[in-house]
N, C-alpha and C positions, 0 to 999 in steps of 0.2 A: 499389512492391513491398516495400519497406522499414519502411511502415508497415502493411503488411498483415500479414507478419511480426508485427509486435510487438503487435496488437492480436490478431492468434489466441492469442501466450504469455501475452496479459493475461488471458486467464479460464479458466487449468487450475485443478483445484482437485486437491491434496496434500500429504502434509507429511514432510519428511526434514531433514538439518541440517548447513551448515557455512561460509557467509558472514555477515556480517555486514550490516545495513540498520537505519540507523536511522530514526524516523519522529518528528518534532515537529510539536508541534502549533503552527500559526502563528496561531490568535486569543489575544485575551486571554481571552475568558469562554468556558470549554473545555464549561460545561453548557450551550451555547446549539442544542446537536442532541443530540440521544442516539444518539453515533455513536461509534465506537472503533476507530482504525485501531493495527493492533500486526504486527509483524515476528511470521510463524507459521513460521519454520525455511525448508528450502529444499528444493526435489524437481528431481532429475538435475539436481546441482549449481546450480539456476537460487533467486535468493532468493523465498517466497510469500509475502504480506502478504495479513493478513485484515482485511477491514472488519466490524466488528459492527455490527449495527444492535436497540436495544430500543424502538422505536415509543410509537405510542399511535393508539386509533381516530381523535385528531383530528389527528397525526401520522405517516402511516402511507407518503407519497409521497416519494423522496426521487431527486434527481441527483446525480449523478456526474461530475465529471469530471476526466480526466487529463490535464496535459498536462507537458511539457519546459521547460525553463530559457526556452527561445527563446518559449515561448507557443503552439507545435504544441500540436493536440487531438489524443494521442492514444487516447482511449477517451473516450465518452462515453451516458449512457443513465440510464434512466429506472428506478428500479426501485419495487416498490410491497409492502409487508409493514409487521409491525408489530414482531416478534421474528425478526431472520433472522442471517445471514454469508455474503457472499459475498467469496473468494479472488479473487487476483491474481496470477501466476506474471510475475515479469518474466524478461523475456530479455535475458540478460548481455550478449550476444554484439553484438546490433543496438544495447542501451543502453547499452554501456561504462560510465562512470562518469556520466552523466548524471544530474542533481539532478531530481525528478520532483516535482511539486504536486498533490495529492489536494486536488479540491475536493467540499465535500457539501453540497446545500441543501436544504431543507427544501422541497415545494412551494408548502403550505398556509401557513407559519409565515413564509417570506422568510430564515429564520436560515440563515447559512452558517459552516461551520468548515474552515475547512485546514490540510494538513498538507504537509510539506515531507521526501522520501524520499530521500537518499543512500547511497549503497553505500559503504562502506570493508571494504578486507581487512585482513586483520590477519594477521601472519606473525610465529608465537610458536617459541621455542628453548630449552629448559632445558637445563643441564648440571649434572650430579649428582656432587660430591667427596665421596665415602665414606672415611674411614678404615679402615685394615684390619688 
């Protein structure tokens, strides 16, 4: 049930803003897909991360997939375009702090690129001394 959960928050698509997630890219030759994952803000408090995708007619199929530190598959799928973006809502709540792997592969090409998603909060305090 648990992963059912988390595979329906993995493909809302919106954008609002105020945790933080960062996303690295874990190859060395980052032009080996034309794929671009980037932190898009966050909607009812949950972080969304977009995938960009800019293809080519001979490049145009690409996988997906997600999974957990442990190596669980949590999303997985097939998608096929040549210029698109599809969104990813994760859910705080079922993922805690868990370290997540975006993998993307190329169908036609064999090229794969990963990326490596952690949550950090951050918990900022200014104090302001005015002279008067």
């Amino acid at each position: 049930m648990k992963q059912i959960k988390i595979i329906i928050a993995i493909a809302i698509f919106s954008v609002i803003g105020f945790t933080q997630v960062n996303a690295a890219d874990t190859t060395a030759d980052t032009q080996s897909l034309p794929v671009e994952l980037k932190y898009a803000g966050n909607y009812k408090n949950q972080p969304l991360i977009q995938l960009n995708f800019s293809g080519s007619k001979d490049e145009n199929v690409f996988n997906i997939l997600i999974t957990d530190e442990e190596g669980v598959v949590l999303y997985s799928a097939d998608v096929k375009g040549e210029v698109f973006s599809k969104q990813f809502l994760l859910n705080t709540e079922d993922l805690g702090d868990a370290v997540l792997r975006f993998e993307i592969s190329g169908k036609k090409s064999g090229k794969t690129v990963a990326y490596r998603v952690n949550r950090q909060t951050l918990v900022s305090q200014q104090l302001d001394v005015v002279k008067l």
